[in-house]
N, C-alpha and C positions, 0 to 999 in steps of 0.2 A: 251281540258282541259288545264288550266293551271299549269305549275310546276314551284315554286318559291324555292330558297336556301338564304341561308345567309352566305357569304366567302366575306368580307369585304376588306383581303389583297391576294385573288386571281387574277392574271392577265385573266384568262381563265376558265370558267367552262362548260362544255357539259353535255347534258344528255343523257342516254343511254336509249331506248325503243323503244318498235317496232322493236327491230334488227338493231335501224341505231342511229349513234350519231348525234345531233345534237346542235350545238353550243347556248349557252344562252346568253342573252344580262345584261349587268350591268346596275341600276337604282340604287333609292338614297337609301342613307345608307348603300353600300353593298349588296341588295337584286340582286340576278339575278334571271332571268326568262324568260321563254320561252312559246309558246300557241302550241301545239301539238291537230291534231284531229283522232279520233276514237281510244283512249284512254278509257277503260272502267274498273269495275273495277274489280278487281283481276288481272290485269297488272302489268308487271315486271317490272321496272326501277332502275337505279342508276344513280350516278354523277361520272365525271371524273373534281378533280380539279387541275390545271396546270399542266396537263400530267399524274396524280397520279391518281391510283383507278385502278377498279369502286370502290365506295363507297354505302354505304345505308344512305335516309336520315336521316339527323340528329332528322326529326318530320317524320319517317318511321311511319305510322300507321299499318303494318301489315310486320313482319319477318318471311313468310313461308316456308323459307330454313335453317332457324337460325340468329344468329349474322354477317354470314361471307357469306350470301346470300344477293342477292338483294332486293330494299324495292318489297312492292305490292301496288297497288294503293286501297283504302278500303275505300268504303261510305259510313259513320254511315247513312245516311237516309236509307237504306235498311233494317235494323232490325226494327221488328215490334214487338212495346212494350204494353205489357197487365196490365203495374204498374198505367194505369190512375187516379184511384182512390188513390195512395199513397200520403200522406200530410207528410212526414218525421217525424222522431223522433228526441226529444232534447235529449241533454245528460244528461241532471237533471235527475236522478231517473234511469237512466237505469244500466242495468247489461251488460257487454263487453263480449264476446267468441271469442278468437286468437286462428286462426288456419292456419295451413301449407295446400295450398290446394292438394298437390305432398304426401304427410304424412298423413292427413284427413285420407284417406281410401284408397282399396289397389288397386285402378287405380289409383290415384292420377290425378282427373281432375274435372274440375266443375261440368260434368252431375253426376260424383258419389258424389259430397258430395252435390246437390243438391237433391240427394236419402237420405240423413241423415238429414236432413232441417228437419224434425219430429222430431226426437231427441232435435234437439234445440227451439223447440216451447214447446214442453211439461216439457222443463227445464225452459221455459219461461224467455230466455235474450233477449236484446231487440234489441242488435249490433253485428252482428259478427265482426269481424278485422280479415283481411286475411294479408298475411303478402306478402311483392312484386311479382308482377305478369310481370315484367320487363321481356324481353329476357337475358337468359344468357346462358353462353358457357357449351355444352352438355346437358343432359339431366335431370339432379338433381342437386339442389342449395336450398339457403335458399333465395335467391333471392337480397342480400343485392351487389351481386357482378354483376347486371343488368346494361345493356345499352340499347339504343333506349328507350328512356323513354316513346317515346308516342305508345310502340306497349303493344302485351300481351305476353307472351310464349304461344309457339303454341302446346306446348308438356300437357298444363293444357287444352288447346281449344282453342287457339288463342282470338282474341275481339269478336266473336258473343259467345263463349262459356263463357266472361267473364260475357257481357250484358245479357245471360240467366241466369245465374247462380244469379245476384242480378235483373232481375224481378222474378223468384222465389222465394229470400229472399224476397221482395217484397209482394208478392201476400202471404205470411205466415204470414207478420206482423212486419220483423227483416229488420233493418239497416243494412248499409253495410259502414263497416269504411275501405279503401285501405290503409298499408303502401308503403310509398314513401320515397324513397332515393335521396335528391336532395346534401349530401355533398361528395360524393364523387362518379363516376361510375368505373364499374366492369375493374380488368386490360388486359380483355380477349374481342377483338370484339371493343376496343373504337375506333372509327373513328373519332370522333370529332376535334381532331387536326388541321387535313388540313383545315377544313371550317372557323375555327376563332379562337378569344382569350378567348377559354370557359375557361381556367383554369390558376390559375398565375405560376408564378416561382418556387413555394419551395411545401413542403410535407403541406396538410392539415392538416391528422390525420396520423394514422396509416394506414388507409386504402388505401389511395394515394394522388394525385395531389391535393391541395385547388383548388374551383373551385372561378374563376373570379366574384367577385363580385361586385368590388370597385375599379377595373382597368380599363386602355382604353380599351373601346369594352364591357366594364360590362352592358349597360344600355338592351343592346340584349338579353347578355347572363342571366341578369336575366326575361327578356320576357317569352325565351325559358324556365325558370323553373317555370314562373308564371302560362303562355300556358297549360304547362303540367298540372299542379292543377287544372285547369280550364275546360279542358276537361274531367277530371274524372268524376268530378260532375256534368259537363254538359251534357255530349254526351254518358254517363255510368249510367248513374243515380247516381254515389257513392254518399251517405251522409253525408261521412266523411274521413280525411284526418290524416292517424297518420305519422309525421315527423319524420326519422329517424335522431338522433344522432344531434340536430340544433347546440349542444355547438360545433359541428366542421365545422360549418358555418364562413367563415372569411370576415366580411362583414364590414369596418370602415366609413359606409356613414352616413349621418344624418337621413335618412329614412332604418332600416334595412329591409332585405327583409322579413322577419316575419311579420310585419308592413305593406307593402305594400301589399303581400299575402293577410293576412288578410282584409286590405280594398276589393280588389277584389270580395273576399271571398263572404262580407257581400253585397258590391254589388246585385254580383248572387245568393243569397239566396233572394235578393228583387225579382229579377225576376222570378228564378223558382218556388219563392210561398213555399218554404218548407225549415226548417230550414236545416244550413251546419256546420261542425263542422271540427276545425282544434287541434290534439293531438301534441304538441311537443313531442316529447325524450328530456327532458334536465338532467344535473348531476350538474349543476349549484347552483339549491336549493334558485334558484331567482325570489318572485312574479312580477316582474315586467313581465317575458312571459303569465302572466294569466290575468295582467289586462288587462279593455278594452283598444280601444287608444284612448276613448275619456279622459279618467284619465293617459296620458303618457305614459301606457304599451303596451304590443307588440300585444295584441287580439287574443293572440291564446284560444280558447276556456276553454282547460285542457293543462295537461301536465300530462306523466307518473311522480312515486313519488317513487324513488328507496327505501327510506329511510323508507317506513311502512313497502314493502316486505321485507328489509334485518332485521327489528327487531321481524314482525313475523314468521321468518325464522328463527333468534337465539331462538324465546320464544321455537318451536316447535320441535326445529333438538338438541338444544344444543350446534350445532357450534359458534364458535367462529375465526376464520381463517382468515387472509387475511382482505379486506372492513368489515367481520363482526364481526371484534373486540370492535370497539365503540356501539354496538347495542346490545350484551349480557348482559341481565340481563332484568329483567321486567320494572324496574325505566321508562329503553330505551323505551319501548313499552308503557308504558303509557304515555311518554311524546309527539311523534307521535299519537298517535290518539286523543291527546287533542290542540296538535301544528301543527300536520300537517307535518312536520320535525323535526330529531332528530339536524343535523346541521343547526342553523341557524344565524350563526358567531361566533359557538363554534368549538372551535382545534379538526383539524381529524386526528385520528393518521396513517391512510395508507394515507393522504394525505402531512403530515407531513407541516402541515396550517389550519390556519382556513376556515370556511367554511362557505357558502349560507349568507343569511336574515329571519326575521322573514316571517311567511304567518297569521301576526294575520292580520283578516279583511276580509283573502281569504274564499269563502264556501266551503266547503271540496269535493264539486261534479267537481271542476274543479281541482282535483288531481286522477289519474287514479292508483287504487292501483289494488295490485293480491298479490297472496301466489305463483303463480309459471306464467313463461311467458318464451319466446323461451329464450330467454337469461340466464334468470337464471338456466332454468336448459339443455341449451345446451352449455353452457360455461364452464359448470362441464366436467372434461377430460369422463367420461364415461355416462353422460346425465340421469344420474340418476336423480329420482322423488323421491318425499317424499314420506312415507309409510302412508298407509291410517289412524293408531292411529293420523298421525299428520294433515294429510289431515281436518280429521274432526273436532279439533279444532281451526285450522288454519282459515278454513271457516268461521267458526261460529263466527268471530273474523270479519273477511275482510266485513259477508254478514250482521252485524249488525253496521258497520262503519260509520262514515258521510264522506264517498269517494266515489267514481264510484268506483266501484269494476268490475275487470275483470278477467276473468278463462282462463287458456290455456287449449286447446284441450285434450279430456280425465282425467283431472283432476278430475270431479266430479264423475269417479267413479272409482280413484284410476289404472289408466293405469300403468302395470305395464313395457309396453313398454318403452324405452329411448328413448331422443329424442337428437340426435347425429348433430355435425356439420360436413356436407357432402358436398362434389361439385366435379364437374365434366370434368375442365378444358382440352381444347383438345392441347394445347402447351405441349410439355414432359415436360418443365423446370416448368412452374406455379403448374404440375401433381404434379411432383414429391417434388418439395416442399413446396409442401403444408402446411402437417402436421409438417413440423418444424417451417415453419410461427406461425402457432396457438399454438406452444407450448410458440413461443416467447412472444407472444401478451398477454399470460398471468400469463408474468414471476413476479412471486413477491405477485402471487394470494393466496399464501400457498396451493395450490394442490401440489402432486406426479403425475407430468403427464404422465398418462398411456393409454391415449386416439387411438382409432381405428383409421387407415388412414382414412382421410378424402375421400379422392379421390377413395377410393371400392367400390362398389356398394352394397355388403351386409353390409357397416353403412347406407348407406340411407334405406335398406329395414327392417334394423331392428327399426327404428325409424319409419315406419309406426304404425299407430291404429292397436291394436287386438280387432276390435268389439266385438266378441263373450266374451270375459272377464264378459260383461254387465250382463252374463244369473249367473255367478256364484256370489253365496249368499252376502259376503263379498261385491262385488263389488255393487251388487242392492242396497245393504243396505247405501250404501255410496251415490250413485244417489238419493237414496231418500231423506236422510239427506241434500242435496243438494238443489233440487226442494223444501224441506219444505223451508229454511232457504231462498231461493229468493221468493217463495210464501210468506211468515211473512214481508219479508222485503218490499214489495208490499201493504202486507195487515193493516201494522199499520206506519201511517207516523212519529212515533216519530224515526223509523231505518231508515229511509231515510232522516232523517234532517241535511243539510248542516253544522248546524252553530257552528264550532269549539268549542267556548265557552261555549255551552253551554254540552258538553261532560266530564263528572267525572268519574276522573279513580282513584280507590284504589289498591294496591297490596302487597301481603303478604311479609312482611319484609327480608320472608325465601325463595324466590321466587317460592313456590308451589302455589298461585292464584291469580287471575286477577279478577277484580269486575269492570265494567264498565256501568257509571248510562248513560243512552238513555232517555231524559225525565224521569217518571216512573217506564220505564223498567231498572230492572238489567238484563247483561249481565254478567251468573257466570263463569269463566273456573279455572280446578281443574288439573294444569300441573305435577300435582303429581302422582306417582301409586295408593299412598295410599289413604284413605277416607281422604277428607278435611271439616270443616266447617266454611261458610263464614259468615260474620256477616249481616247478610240481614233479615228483620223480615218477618213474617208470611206472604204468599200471595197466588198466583195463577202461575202454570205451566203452561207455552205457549209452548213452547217445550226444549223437553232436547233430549241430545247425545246418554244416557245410561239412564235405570233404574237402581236399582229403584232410585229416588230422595224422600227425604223427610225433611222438616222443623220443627223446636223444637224450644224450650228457651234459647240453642246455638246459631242457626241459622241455615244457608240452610247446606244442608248434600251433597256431591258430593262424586260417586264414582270416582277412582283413573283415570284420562284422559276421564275426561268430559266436558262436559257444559251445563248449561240451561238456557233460555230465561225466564225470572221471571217477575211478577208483582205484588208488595207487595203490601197488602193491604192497603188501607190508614188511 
């Protein structure tokens, strides 16, 4: 077998296995390597670079002692895959489910939430999105603080538990979108250093080091994160790819790496015969990460769209706080779902500047919108969820959108679990200051921050699912409102149609309603307690929130925190 590394300004590198070191030779560009026999796999090895280590490698595909363990040697040809027959899914039309695989359920690992794979068939979304599956230090994380990019956490099932887990989304029907962290790794476990110039001089983000992109040694170090995207979807099956955080990508070449990602990308979607799809995170509010690159932009598929969930977030909650001061009021929400953004080179006042570009021209399906997602409701100091009154409108609103609409786990039937920001760090100093870290990080948010140590173990286990929640009435009744509103959304193509422009939004001057024309269809929602009446004439009910609903010579009749799905007669 052969084992190659990349340590461009090491005088020396060795390999450890077998029990014995043995010295590696240098070739071009900094690769070293060495031919070792009877090497099989589930074999232990590491590197020793000039004197330093052992190390794990840097493209470790398997960490089964952790972060601070040795690699293992792991041969995707060994898994035997049953997805023969899968052709992939596009993102047009589909519905997204983000879920924590460690939180899903109360093992926290692929074979149990491939036990709940039914649940999300009979909710009928067409992608799950799991959120990082990286190694990272101890046993609970949200994954975003991962190193060894190319293994899995072995505490979820390590890589054959990951490749089961999406041939059984597979063999159900559901996509598999991986998030991925390429702007920053975890500050716990990173060994990267001694082998090369993966990261520059100064602070990226808040999270840590910028990584090398645009420096000497960058043309590897973005190999190394190209590599990784490329085995997801090659050697995993994944379908899709959501980018964590790209606006803290510090990348000044003429080709960014988003760009060349992207060509990659579409490459291996030539080859594998099934479409690929890549999610930015951006906060930017700039179409050019959505066009193609045959029209000069970056080709990422979608992009998340902060700016629909924080306005139907103000229509629903009432806040106003912090990022959701520009967003309150309905004017704001109907300018998003006719624009696509509420910023888009208009002054933010928590930003204290203006902000983004227009997305006239974009289809609304390559903006990934939700009513709740790890962030928004784990960045709350106590991971509080919206109450199901709001739930329900809130939906009704996302799942008749011209966006991808996406749900976080347990949302559809009003969890009234939190979902908390936890980890697990084995250094006392990172332990222990954790949670002053997270308070800093979101100073200036207008929270009173009164958030659980991160680093306890009962905030991770209270941010598990309580399945059983499902059996009581309240909750089924929300699931079901749920499953109808993506069944309508499925069953009549004018809720599924991309084209911004063609979306008319009315709203009561008083801000108790929202009238939103879908082709045809009216979308009514009545964010009042009391009885509203909207000016809509005589038609036909497709579905509504509450009864009863009834139409007159005023117009449609809504009880107080409703909605219904309307089609006037013509």
């Amino acid at each position: 077998m052969i084992f190659e590394v990349w340590a461009p300004n090491a005088t020396s590198v060795e390999l450890m296995v077998l029990g014995a070191r043995r010295p590696m030779s240098l070739g071009a560009e900094g690769w070293w390597s060495t031919e070792v026999e009877g090497v099989e796999h589930g074999a232990g090895y590491a590197f020793m670079v000039d004197g330093g280590g052992p190390y794990p490698d840097p493209r470790t595909r398997r960490q089964p002692d952790g972060v601070f363990g040795p690699s293992a040697v792991y041969d995707h040809a060994r898994f035997t895959w049953s997805d023969h027959e899968w052709m992939g899914r596009d993102l047009r039309g589909a519905v997204i489910y983000e879920l924590h695989i460690g939180t899903f359920t109360t093992e926290g690992t692929f074979q149990a939430a491939i036990e709940r794979l039914q649940h999300l068939v009979e909710l009928c979304v067409d992608f799950v999105e799991i959120m990082p599956v990286a190694p990272v230090p101890g046993g609970r994380n949200w994954g975003y603080d991962g190193v060894d990019l190319y293994a899995v956490n072995e505490t979820y099932g390590g890589p054959d538990g990951l490749k089961s887990f999406v041939d059984a989304c597979h063999r159900a029907g559901i996509g598999v979108i991986l998030d991925v962290v390429y702007n920053h790794l975890g500050p716990s476990g990173n060994f990267l250093h001694p082998f090369g110039p993966y990261f520059a001089d100064y602070k990226g983000s808040y999270w840590g080091d910028a990584v090398n992109l645009d420096g000497p040694g960058s043309d590897e170090v973005r190999r190394y994160f190209i590599g990784n995207a490329v085995q997801w979807l090659r050697d995993y099956h994944i379908d899709g790819l959501r980018l964590d955080a790209v606006h803290a990508l510090h990348d000044n070449r003429a080709t960014h790496l988003l760009a060349e990602l992207a060509a990659e990308v579409d490459a291996l979607a030539c080859s594998v015969g099934r479409p690929l799809s890549l999610i930015a995170e951006s906060d930017l509010n700039d179409p050019r990460m959505v066009r193609p690159l045959e029209a000069g932009g970056l080709g990422m598929t979608a992009q998340w769209n902060d700016d629909v969930h924080h306005a139907l977030h103000c229509a629903v909650s009432g806040e106003s706080h912090g990022y959701y001061g520009d967003f309150a009021g309905l004017p704001a929400l109907a300018k998003v779902l006719t624009g696509g953004v509420l910023h888009d080179g208009s002054y933010s006042t928590f930003r204290g500047r203006s902000h983004g570009r227009s997305f006239a021209g974009v289809p609304g399906h390559r903006l990934v919108a939700c009513l709740q997602n790890h962030d928004q409701i784990g960045n709350r100091p106590v991971g509080d969820r919206l109450p199901i009154p709001a739930l329900k409108l809130g939906a009704g609103l996302l799942l008749t959108s011209p966006f991808t609409p996406m749900l976080f786990m347990g949302e559809e039937w009003g969890a009234r679990t939190p979902f908390l920001f936890f980890s697990d760090h084995m250094e006392p100093a990172l332990r222990e200051s954790e949670a002053e870290r997270r308070e800093r990080e979101f100073d200036g948010f207008g929270y009173v921050w009164d958030a659980p140590d991160p680093s306890e173990e009962e905030t991770f286990l209270r941010s598990k699912l309580d399945w059983s929640e499902v059996k009581e009435e309240a909750h089924w009744s929300l699931l079901c409102w749920y499953r109808d509103l993506i069944a309508l959304r499925k069953a009549l193509p004018e809720l599924s149609d991309p084209r911004l422009e063609r979306v008319r939004v009315e709203v009561d001057p008083l801000g108790k309603w929202l009238l939103m024309w879908r082709g045809t269809l009216a979308v009514c929602v009545n964010f009042a307690e009391e009885l509203v009446a909207l000016p809509v004439p005589a038609g036909t009910v497709l579905l509504t929130s509450d009864e009863p609903v009834a139409a007159d010579e005023d117009g449609l009749r809504l009880p107080g925190q409703s909605m219904v799905i309307y089609r006037p007669a013509r």
